[in-house]
C-alpha positions as CSV (number, residue, x, y, z in Angstrom):
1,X,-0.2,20.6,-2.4
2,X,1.1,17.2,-1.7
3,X,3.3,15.2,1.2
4,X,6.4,13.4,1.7
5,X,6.7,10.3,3.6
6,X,10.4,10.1,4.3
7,X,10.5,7.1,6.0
8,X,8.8,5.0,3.2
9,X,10.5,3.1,0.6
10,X,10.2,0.4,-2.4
11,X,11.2,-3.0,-3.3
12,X,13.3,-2.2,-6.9
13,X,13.7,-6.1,-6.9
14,X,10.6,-7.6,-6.5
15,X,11.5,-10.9,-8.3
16,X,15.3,-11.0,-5.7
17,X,12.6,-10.3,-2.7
18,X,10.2,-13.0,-3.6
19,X,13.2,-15.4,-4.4
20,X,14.2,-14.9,-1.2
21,X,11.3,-15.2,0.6
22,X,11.0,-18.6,-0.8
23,X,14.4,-19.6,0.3
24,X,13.6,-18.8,4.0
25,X,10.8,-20.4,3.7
26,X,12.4,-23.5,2.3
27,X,14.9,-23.0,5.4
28,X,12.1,-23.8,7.5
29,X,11.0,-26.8,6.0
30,X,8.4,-25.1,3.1
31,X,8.3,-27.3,0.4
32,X,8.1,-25.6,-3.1
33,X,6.2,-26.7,-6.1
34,X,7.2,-24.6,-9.1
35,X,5.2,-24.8,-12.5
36,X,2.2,-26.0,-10.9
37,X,-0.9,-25.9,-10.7
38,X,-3.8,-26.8,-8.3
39,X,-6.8,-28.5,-10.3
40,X,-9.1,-29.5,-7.4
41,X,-9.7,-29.0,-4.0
42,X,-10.4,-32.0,-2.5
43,X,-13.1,-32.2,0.6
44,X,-15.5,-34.1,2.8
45,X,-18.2,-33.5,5.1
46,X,-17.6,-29.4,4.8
47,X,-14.3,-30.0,5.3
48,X,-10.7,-29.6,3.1
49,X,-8.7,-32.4,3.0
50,X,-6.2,-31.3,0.7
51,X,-5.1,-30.5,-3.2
52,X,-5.0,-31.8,-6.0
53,X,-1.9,-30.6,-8.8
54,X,-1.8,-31.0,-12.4
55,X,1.2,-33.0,-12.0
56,X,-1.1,-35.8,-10.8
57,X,0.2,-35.2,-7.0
58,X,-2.3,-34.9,-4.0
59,X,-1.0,-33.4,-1.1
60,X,-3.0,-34.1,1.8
61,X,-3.9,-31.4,4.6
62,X,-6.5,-30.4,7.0
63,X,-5.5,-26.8,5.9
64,X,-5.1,-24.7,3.0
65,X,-4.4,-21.2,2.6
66,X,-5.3,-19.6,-1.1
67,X,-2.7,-17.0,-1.6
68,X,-3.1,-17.6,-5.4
69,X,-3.1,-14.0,-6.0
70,X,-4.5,-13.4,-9.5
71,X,-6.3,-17.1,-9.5
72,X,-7.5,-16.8,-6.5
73,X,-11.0,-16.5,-7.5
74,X,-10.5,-19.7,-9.6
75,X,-9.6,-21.3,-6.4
76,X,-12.2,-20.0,-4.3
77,X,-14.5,-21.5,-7.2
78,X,-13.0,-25.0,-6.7
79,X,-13.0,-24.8,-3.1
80,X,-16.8,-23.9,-3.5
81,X,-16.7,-21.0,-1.4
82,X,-17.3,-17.9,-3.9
83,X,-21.0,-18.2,-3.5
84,X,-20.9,-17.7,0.5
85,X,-18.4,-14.5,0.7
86,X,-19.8,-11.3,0.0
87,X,-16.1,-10.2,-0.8
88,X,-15.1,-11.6,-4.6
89,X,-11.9,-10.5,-6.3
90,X,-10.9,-10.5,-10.0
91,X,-7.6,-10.1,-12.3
92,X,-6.5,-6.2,-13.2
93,X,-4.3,-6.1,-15.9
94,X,-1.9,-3.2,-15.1
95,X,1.7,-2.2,-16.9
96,X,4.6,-0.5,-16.1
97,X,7.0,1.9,-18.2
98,X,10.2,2.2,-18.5
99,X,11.9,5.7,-19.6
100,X,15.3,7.1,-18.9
101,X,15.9,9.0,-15.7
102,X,16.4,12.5,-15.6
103,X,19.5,14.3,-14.2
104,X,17.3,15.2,-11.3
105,X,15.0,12.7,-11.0
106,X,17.6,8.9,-10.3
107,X,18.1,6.5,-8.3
108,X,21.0,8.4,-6.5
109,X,19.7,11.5,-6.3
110,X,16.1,11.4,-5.3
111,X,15.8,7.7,-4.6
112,X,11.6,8.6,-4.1
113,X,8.5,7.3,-5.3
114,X,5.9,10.0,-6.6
115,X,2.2,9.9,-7.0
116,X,0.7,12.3,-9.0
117,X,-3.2,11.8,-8.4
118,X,-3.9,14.9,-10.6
119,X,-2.4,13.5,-13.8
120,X,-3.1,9.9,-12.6
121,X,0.7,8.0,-12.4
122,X,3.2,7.0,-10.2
123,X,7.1,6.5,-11.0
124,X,10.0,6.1,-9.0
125,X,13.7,6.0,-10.0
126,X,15.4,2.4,-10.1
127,X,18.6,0.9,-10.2
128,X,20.2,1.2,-14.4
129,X,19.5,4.9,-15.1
130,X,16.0,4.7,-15.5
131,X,12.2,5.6,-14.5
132,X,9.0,3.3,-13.9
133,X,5.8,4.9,-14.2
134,X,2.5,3.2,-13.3
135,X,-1.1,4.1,-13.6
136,X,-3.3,4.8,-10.6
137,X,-6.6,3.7,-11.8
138,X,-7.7,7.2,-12.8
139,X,-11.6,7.8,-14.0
140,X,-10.2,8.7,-17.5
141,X,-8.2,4.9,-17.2
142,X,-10.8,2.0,-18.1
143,X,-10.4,-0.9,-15.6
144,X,-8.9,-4.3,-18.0
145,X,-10.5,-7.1,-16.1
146,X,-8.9,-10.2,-16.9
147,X,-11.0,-13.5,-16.8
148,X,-8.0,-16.0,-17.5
149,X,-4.5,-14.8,-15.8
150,X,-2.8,-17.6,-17.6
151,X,-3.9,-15.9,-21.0
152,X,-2.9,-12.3,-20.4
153,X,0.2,-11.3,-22.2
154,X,3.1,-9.7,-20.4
155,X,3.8,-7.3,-23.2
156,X,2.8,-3.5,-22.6
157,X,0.3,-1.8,-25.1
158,X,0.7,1.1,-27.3
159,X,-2.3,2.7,-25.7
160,X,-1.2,2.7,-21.9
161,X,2.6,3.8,-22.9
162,X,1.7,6.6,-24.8
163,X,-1.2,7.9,-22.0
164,X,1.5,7.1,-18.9
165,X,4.7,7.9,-20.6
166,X,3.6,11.7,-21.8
167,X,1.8,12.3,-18.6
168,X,4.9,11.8,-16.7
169,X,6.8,13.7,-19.4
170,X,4.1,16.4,-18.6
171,X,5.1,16.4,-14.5
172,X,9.2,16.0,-15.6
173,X,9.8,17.8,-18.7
174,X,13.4,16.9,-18.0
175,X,12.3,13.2,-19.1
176,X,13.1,12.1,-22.6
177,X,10.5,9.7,-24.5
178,X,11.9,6.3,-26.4
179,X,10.8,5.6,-29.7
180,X,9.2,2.5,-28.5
181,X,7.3,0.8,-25.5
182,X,9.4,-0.6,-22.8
183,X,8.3,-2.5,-19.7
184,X,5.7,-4.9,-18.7
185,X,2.5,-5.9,-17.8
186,X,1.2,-7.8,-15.3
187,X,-1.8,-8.4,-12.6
188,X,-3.7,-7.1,-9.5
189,X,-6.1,-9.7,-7.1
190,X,-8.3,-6.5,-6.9
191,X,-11.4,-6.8,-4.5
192,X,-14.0,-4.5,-4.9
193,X,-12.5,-2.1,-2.2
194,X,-9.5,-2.7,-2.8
195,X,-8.9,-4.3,0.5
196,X,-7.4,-7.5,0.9
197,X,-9.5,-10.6,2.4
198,X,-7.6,-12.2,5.4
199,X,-10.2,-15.4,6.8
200,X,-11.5,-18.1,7.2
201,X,-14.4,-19.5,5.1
202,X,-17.6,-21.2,5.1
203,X,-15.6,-25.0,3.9
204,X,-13.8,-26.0,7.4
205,X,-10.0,-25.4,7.1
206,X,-10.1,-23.7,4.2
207,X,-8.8,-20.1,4.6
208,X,-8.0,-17.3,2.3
209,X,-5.4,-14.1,1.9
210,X,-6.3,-12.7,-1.2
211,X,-7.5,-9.2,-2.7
212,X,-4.3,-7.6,-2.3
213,X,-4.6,-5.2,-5.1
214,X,-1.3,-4.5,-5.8
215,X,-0.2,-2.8,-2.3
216,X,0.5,-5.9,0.0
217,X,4.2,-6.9,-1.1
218,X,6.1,-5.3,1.9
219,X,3.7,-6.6,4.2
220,X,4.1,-10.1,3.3
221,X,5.8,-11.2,7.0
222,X,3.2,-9.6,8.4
223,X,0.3,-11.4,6.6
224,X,1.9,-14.6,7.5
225,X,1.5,-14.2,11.1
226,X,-1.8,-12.9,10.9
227,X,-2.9,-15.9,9.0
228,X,-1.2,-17.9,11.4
229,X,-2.6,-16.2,15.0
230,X,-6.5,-16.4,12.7
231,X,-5.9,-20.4,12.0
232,X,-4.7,-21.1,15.8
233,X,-8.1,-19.3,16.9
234,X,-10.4,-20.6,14.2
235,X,-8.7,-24.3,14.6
236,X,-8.8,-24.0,18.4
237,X,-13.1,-22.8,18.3
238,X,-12.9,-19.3,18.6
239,X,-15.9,-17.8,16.7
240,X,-14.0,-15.4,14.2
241,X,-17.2,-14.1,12.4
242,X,-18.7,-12.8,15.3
243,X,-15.8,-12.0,17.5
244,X,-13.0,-10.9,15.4
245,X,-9.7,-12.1,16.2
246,X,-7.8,-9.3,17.3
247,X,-4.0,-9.5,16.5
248,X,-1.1,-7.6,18.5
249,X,1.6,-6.7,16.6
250,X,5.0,-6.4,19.0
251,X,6.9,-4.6,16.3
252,X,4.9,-1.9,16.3
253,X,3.0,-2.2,19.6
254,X,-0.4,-1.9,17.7
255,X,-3.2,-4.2,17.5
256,X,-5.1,-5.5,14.1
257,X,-8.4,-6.2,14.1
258,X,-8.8,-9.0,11.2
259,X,-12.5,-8.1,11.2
260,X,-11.3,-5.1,8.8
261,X,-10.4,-7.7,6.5
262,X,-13.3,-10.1,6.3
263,X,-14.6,-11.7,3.9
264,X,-18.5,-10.4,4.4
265,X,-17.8,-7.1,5.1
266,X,-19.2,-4.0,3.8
267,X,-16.7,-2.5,1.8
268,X,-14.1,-0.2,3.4
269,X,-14.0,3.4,2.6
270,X,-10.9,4.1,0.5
271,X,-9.3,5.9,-2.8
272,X,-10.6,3.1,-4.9
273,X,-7.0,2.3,-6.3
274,X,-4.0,0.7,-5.4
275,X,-3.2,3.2,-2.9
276,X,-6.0,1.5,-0.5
């Protein structure tokens, strides 16, 4: 059996999106440092004062925000906060694969995305005639933890194209198989629920939205202003670890409790994979 969620949908330009993300945000006065990197975390008396960058440049602020995604447990580390969250995250390597589309499986067609828990993938059609097709953190899948993101190579393996590649050629016979691996690898900020970590920390001012493992991109907007409503409460006194600040979403006319997304919880029931 299976279900189909006809109102959801993908992002089959990631790179465009996060481009333009970064324009808005330079619309509204966001000032963007590309090719660099933050090399301390400068403090005093418990509380942040700012960054340092490789470049030599110190930018000075009562707040920071670690949305380093795969280094963000490097920057918890120089913040000095790893130690007092009983939430941690690491770097997952995961890849991608690129195959030709079938006649009835395209962009055009059936513009859907597919998860196929039994044979462990997901693919979806994109725009150029072909097929992506992920993994899904099987049990037969070993997890590749990655200790240095700025080592990991973007090039996919043998081993990962062969095992997705004929498993989706197993689901969609239609599907024909290249000669050689095409597509790319990259990382997850995986926590070990595979929830993400939205709050404040124990080093005043310092706050973090991490963990995403791999299934927070759409929700971007919405992770801004619940970062934002969480440092107006925390800044203002409120007592976020033992009253949660609750978040009301007018969208959608739902309220989120950011206690979900603590960063000493017990971990949240889920699949265990990218699917949350």
């Amino acid at each position: 059996g299976g279900f189909f969620v006809p109102s959801g949908g993908f992002i089959d330009d990631p790179q465009l999106a996060a481009q333009n993300l970064m324009d808005a945000a330079r619309h509204f006065g966001a000032k963007v440092s590309l090719r660099t990197s933050v090399v301390a975390i400068e403090k005093s008396q418990n509380k942040v004062l700012g960054v340092q960058l490789n470049n030599g440049e110190t930018i000075k602020s009562s707040i920071v925000i670690n949305a380093a995604g795969p280094w963000s447990s490097h920057i918890n580390d120089l913040a000095g906060v790893s130690e007092t969250m009983e939430m941690s995250t690491r770097a997952m390597r995961q890849e991608v694969h690129a195959v030709p589309a079938s006649e009835e499986f395209n962009i055009i067609d059936n513009p859907v995305m597919v998860g196929d828990l039994d044979l462990g993938f997901y693919s979806r059609p994109q725009p150029g005639g072909t097929l992506i097709v992920g993994g899904v953190e099987a049990d037969c899948d070993p997890a590749v933890w990655i200790d240095d993101p700025d080592s990991d190579s973007p090039t996919p393996s043998i081993e990962s194209w062969e095992s997705l590649v004929w498993r989706l050629a197993k689901r969609v016979p239609e599907v024909s198989v290249p000669n050689r691996p095409t597509g790319l690898a990259s990382l997850y900020d995986v926590t070990p629920d595979w929830t993400p970590i939205y709050d404040r920390t124990d080093l005043g001012g310092f706050y973090v939205a991490c963990g995403t493992s791999g299934n927070q991109f759409k929700n971007a907007p919405l992770i801004g202003h619940l970062m934002k409503e969480l440092i107006h409460a925390c800044e203002s006194g409120h007592d976020h670890d033992t009253d949660p600040v609750q978040v009301h979403c007018s969208m959608v006319n739902e309220t989120v409790d950011l206690g979900t997304f603590s960063r000493n919880r017990k971990p949240v029931a889920g699949t265990g994979t990218v699917l949350g």
